[in-house]
Backbone bond lengths (Angstrom), bond angles and torsions (degrees), N, CA, C in turn:
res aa  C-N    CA-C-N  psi(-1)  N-CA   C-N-CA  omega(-1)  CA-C   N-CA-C  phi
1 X - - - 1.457 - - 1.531 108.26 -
2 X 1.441 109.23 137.89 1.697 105.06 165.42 1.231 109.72 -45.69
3 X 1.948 102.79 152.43 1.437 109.75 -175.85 1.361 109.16 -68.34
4 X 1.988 113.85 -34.75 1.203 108.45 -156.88 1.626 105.96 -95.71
5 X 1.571 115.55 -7.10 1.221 93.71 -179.47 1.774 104.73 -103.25
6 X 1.348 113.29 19.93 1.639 135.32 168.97 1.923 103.82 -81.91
7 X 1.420 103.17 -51.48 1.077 105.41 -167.56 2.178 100.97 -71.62
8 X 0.816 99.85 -35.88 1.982 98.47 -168.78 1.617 91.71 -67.86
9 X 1.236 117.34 -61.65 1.544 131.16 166.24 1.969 112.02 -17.29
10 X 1.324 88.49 -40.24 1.907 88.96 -159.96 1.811 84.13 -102.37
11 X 1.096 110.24 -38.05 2.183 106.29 173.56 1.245 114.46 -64.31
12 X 1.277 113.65 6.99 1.594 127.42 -167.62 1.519 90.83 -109.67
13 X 1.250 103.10 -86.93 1.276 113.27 -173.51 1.891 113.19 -52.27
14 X 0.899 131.96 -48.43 1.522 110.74 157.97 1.470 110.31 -30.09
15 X 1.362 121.81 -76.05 1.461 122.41 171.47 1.407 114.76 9.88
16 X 1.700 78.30 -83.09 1.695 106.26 -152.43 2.219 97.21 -64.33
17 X 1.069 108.55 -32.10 1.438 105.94 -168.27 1.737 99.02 -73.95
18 X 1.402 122.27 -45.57 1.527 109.07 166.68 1.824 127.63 -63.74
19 X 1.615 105.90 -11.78 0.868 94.29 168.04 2.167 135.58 -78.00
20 X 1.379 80.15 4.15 1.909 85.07 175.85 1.493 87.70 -75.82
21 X 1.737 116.13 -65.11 1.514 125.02 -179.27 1.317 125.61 -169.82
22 X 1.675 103.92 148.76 1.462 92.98 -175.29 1.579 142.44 -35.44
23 X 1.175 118.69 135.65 1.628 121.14 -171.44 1.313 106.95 -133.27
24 X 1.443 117.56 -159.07 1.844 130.90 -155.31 1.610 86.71 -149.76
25 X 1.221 85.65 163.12 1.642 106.38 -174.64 1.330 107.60 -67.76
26 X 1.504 139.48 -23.89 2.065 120.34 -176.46 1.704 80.20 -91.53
27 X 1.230 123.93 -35.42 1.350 106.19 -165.93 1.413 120.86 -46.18
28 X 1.602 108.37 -48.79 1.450 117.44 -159.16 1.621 98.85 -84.68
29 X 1.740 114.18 -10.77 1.360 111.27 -175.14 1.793 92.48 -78.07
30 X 1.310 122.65 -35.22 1.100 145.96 -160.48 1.900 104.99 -42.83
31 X 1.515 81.02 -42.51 1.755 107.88 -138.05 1.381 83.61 -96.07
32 X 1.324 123.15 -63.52 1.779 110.69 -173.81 1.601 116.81 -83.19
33 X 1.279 108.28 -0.08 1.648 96.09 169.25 1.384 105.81 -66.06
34 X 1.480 138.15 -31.83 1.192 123.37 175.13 1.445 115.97 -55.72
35 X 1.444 147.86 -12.89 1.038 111.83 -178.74 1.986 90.83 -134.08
36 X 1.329 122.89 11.83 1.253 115.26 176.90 1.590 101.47 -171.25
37 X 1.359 118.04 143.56 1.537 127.26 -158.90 1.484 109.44 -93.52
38 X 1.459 109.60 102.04 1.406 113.02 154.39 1.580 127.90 -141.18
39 X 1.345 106.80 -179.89 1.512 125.55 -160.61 1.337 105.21 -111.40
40 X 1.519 114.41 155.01 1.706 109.35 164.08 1.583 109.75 -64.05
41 X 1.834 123.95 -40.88 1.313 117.34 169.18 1.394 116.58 -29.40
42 X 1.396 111.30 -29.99 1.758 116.09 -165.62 1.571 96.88 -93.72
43 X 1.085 111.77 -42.88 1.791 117.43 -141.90 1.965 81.03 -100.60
44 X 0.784 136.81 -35.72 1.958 93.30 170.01 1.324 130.51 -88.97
45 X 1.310 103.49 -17.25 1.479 98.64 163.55 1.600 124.17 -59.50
46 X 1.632 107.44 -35.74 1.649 105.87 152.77 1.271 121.17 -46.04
47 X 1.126 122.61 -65.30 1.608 143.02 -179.49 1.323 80.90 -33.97
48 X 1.134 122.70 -103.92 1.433 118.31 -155.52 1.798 115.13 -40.60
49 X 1.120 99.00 -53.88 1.634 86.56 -170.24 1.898 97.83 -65.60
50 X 0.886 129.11 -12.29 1.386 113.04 178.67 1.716 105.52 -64.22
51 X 1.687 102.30 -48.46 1.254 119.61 -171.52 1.509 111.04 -50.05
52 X 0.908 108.05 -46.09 1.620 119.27 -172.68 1.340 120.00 -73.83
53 X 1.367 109.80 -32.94 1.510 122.03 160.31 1.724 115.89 -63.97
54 X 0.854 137.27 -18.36 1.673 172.87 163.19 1.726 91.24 85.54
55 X 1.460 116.51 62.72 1.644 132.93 165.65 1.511 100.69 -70.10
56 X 1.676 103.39 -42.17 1.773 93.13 -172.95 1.494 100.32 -163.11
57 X 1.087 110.26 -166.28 2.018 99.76 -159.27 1.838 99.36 -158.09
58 X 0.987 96.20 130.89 1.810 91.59 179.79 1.620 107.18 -104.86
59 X 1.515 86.06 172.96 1.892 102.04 175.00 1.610 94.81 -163.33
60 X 1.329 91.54 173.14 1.359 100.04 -157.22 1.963 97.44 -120.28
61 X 1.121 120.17 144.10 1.343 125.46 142.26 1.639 132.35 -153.52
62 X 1.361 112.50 164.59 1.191 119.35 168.14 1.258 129.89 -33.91
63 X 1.600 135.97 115.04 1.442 135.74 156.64 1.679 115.62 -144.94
64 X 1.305 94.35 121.76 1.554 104.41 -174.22 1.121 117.32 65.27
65 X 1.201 120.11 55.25 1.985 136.72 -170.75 1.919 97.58 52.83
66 X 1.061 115.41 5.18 1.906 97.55 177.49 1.248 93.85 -117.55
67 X 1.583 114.34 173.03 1.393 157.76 142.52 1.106 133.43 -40.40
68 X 1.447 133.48 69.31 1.733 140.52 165.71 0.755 131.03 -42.80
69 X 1.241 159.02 109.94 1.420 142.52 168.94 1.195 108.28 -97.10
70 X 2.203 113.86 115.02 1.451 103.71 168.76 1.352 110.70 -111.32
71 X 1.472 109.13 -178.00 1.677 131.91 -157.44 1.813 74.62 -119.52
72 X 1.802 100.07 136.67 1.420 122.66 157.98 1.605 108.48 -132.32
73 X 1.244 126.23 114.02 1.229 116.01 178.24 1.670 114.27 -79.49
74 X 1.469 118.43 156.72 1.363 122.63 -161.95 1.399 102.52 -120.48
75 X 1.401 107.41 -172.75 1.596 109.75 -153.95 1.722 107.17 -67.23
76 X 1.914 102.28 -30.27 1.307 111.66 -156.77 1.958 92.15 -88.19
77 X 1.425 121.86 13.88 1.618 124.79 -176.23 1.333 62.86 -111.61
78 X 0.807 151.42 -50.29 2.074 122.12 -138.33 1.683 91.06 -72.99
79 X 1.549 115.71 -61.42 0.992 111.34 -170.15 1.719 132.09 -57.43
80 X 1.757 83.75 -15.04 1.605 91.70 169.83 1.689 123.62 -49.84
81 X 1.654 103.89 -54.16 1.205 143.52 -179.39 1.776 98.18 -49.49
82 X 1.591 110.21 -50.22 1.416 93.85 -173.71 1.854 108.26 -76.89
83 X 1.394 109.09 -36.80 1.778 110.12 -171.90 1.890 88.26 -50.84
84 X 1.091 108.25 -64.44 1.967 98.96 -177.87 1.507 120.66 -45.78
85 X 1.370 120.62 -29.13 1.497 113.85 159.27 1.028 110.85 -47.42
86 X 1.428 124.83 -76.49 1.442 140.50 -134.10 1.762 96.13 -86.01
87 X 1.229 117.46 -16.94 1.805 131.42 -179.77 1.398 91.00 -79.81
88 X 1.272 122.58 -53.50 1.886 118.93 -172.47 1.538 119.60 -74.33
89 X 1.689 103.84 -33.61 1.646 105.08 148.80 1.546 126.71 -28.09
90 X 1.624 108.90 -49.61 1.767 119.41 -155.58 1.862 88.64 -88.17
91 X 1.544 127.20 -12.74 0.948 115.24 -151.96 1.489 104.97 -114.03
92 X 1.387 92.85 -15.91 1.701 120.67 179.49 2.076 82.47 -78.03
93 X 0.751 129.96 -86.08 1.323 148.59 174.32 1.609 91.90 -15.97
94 X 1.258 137.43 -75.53 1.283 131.91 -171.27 1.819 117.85 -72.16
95 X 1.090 98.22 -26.64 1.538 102.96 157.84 1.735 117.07 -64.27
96 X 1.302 130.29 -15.80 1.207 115.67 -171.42 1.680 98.82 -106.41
97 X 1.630 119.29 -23.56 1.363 127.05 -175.85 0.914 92.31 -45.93
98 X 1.468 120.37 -66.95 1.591 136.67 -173.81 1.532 136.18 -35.96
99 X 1.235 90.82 -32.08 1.414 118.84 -174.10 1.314 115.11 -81.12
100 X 1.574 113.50 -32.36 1.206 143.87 -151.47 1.790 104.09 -92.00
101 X 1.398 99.23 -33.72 1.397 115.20 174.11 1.382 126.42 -68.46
């Protein structure tokens, strides 16, 4: 798969997996390795650039006497999630022109 349309694909899908509810970094690695292959090397550098984009926002708490840091996605990540629907619609759409040919 392209790197770059691998990489929007996996900034998506983080998204969409905090959007049931906030989680931690093995979790969400946890959660989308089932349907596409990644690493923490991959998955905080998302984190952050999501963060910074204000896609989603962390906080921290207690588990097992340490320090968590979770991912909550925000109103302006939800809507992220929908512009990538409606973007894979036009692409779903040009994939079949193609096909068609």
């Amino acid at each position: 798969m392209n790197v770059q349309i691998k990489k929007g694909i996996v900034e998506v899908c983080v998204l969409a997996t905090l959007r049931k509810a906030p989680s931690y970094g093995y979790k969400i690695i946890s959660d989308i390795s089932e349907i596409i292959e990644i690493s923490e090397s991959t998955l905080y550098p998302i984190l952050r650039r999501l963060e910074q984009q204000q896609f989603l926002e962390t906080f921290s708490r207690d588990f097992n006497g340490r320090t968590r840091k979770y991912y909550k996605i925000t109103p302006k990540g939800m809507r992220k999630i929908d512009e990538f629907v409606l973007e894979w619609r036009e692409i779903e759409m040009v994939i079949k022109f193609i096909r068609e040919r």
